[in-house]
N, C-alpha and C positions, 0 to 999 in steps of 0.2 A: 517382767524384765526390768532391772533396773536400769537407770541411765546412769554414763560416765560422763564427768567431766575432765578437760583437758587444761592442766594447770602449766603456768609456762614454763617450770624445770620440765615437762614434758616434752618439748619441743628446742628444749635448748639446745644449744652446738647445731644448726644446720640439720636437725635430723626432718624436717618440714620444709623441702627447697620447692622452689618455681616449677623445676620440673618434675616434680615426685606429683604437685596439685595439677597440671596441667599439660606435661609434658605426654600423653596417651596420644593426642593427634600432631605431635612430631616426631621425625622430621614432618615438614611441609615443603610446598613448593609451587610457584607457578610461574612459566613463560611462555613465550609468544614467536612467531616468525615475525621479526623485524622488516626483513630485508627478501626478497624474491629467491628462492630456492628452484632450481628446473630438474625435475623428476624426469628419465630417460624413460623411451615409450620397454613396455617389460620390463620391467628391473625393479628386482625391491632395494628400497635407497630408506636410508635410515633419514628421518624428519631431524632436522637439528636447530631446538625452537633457539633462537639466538639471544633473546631480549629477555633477562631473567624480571620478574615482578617482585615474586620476594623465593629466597630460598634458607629456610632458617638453621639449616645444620651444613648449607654449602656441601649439601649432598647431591646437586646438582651439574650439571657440566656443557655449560651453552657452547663449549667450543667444537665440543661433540656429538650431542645427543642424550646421553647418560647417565641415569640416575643410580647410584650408588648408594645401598642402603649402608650407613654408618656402622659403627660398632658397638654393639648395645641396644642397638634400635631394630631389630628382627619383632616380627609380627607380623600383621593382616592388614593391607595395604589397599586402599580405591586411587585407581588413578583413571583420571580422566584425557582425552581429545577432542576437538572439536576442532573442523576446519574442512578443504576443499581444495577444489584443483580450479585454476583461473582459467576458464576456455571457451573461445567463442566458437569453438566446435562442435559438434555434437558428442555425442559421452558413449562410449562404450562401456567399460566396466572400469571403477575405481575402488580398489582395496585400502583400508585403513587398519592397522593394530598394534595393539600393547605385547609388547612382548617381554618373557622374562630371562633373562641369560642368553639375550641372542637367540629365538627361535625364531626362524627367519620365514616360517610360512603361515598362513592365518589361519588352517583348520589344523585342531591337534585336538587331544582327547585327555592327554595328562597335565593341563590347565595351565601349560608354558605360555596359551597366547588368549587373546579377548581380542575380534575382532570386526568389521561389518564391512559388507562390499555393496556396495552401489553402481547400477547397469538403467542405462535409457538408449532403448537403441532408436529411438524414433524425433518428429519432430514436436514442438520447436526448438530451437539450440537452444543450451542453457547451461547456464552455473551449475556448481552443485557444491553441497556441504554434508558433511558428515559428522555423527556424532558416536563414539566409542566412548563405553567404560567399565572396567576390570577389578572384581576385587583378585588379589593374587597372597599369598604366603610369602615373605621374605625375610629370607635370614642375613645377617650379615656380609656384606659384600657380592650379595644378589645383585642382577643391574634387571636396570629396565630402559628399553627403549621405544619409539615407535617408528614403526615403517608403514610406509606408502608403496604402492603399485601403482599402472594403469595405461589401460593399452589404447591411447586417442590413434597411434597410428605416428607419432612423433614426440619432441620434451613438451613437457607442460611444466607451467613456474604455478608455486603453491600457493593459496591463498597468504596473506599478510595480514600484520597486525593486530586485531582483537580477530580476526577470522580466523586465525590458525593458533589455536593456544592447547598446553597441556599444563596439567597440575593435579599433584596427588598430595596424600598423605595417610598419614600410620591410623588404623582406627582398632588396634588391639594389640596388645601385648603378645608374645610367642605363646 
């Protein structure tokens, strides 16, 4: 097999940009619960990480929750969560997941959701954290969000700050 060389009329006019070498893992994205969120005891309530870290194609939406995949940017996606419920309760059962287009409950079978639920019913009382993550398929204008459950028996506010973050990003082409 011979080898090629690549001479720079080869590459002229832009046909070798920034994101043709490196653009395969964006978009990216990561933020964080800034500020106390209070989760309603039963109810799935969409996480709305507030404090964006980096978001490189502003496919992201800290006013809401939601990530929106761009247009061009469909492929195979890993997104991440980590984080918990602040209680000095004892813990019955707390749900965490990734969902894709709004599926809004955590077991599914046609790969709409990634999710884990965490249950203590015993003593001693305790924190708890959780960690979730999802590779998922999205095509353009896909969303993703994440939801929280959990039933202490009344609200519980979310963990904050580096304790409650998500971030994803593209790890394949369509």
């Amino acid at each position: 097999m011979a080898l090629s060389t690549i001479g720079t009329n080869s590459i002229a006019n832009d046909a070798v940009t920034k994101d043709k070498i490196t653009g395969i893992n964006v978009p990216a994205f990561k933020a964080l619960r800034g500020s106390a969120q209070t989760i309603s005891d039963e109810t799935s309530t969409v996480v709305i990480f507030d404090t964006e870290i980096y978001d490189t194609d502003s496919a992201y939406d800290n006013s809401n929750g939601i990530f929106t995949v761009p247009s061009g940017k469909g492929g195979k996606y890993l997104i991440t969560v980590t984080g918990g419920i602040n209680s000095s309760a004892d813990i019955n059962a707390t749900n965490f997941w990734i969902s894709k287009n709004n599926q809004t409950a955590i077991s599914t079978t046609t790969g709409q959701s990634a999710g884990i639920e965490f249950k203590h019913d015993g003593n001693p009382v305790q924190n708890q954290a959780q960690q979730v993550a999802g590779q998922f398929t999205l095509a353009a204008t896909d969303t993703i969000r994440i939801y929280t459950w959990q039933n202490y028996g009344g609200n519980r506010d979310l963990a904050t700050g580096g304790r409650m973050i998500v971030a994803g990003f593209r790890i394949a082409d369509e």
